[in-house]
C-alpha positions in Angstrom: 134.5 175.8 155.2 136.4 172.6 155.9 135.0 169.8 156.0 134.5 168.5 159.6 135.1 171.7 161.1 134.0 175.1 161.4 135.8 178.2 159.8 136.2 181.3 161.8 136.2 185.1 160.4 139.5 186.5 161.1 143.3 186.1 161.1 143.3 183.1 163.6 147.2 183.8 164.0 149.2 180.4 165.2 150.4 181.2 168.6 151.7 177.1 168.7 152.6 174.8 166.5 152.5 170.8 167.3 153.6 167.9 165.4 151.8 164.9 165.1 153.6 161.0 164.2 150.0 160.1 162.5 147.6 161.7 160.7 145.0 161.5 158.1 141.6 162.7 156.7 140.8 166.5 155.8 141.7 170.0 157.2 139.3 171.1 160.1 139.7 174.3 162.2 137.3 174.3 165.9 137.1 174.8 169.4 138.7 172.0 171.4 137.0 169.7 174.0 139.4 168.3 176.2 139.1 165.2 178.1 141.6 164.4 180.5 141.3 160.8 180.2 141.3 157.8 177.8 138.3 157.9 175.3 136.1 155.2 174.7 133.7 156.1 172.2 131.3 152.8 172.8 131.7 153.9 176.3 131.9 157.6 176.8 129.7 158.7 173.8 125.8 158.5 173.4 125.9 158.5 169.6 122.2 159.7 168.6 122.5 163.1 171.2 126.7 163.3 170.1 127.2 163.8 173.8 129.7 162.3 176.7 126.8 160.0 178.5 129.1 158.1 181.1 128.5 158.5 184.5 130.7 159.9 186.8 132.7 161.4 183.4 134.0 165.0 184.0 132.6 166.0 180.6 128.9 164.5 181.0 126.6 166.4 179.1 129.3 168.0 176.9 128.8 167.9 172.9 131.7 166.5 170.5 129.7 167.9 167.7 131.8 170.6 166.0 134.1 170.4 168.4 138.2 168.9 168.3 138.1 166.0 170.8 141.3 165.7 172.5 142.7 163.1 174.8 145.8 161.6 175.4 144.9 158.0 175.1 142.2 155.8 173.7 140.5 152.7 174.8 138.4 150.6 173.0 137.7 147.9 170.4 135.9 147.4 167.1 132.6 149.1 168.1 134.5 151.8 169.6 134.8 152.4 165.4 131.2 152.2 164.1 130.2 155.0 166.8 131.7 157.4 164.6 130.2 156.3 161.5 126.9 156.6 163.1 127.7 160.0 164.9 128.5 161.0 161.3 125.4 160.1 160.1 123.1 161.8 162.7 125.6 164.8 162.5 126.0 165.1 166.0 130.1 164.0 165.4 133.4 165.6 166.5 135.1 168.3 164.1 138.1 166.1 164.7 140.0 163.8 166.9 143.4 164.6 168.4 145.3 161.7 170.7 148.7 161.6 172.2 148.0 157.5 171.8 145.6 155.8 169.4 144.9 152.1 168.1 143.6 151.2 164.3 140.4 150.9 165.5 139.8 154.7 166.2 142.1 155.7 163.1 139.8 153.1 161.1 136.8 154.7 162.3 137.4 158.2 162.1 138.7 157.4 158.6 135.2 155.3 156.9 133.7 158.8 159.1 135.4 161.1 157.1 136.7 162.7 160.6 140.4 164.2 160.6 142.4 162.2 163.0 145.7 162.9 164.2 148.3 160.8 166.9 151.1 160.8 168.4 151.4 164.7 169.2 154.0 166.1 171.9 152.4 165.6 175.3 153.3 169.7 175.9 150.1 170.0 173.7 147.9 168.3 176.0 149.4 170.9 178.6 148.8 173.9 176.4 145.2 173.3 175.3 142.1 173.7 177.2 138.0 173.3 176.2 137.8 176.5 173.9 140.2 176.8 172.4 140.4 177.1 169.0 142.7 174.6 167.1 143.7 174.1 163.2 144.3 170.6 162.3 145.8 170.0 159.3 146.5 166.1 158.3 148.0 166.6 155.4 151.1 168.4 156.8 150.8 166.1 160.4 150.5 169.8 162.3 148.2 170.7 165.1 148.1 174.7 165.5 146.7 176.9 168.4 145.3 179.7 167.6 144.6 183.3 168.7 142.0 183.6 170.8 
């Protein structure tokens, strides 16, 4: 299994492939949770239950954990970081992070948290994906896949 994510039986063909500017931090293959807006993790996240907490957000009550959290921009400063790190630590933290736009605070935290993280990708991705479905991210090669369902 990699680490931060959660390896599925099967062929899990690519049906697309997306490239990504940035990237770091290890291979991680799980369902995506899509939020449509900026993410603030100091904001959006409560970090012991690893679930969107703001109210009024269209994902309230939804779980990061295991999951690839997607958005296409980010918001935030230094403790937007930390939350990671202690999302991490309860394990209750994404499988990875995948933004159209990020800052060095996010990249820094997902980073110290051991989360893949990966930037810059073609905003036709954030059109293709939807909450479910299963994504390969793979740092090393700066590639986002979609995968068979």
């Amino acid at each position: 299994m990699p680490p931060g994510g959660t390896l599925r039986k099967g062929t899990g063909a690519v049906t697309a492939r997306f490239r990504a500017e940035q990237a770091a931090g290890p291979f991680a293959e799980a369902p995506a949770l899509v939020n449509p807006h900026s993410f603030s993790p100091r904001y959006d996240l409560d970090r012991v239950r690893g679930v969107f907490s703001r109210t009024g957000h269209p994902l309230r009550g939804e779980a990061v954990r295991g999951n690839v959290l997607v958005s296409p921009d980010v918001e935030g400063g230094v403790a937007g970081g930390w939350v990671f790190l202690a999302m991490r630590g309860a394990d209750v933290g994404p499988a990875a992070l995948v933004f159209g736009r990020t800052n060095p605070v996010m990249v820094q935290g997902a980073g110290t948290a051991g989360i893949p993280i990966v930037a810059g990708v073609d905003t036709a991705f954030f059109e293709a994906v939807r909450t479910g479905t299963w994504l390969r991210i793979d740092p090393a090669a700066k590639m986002v896949e979609v995968l068979e369902e």
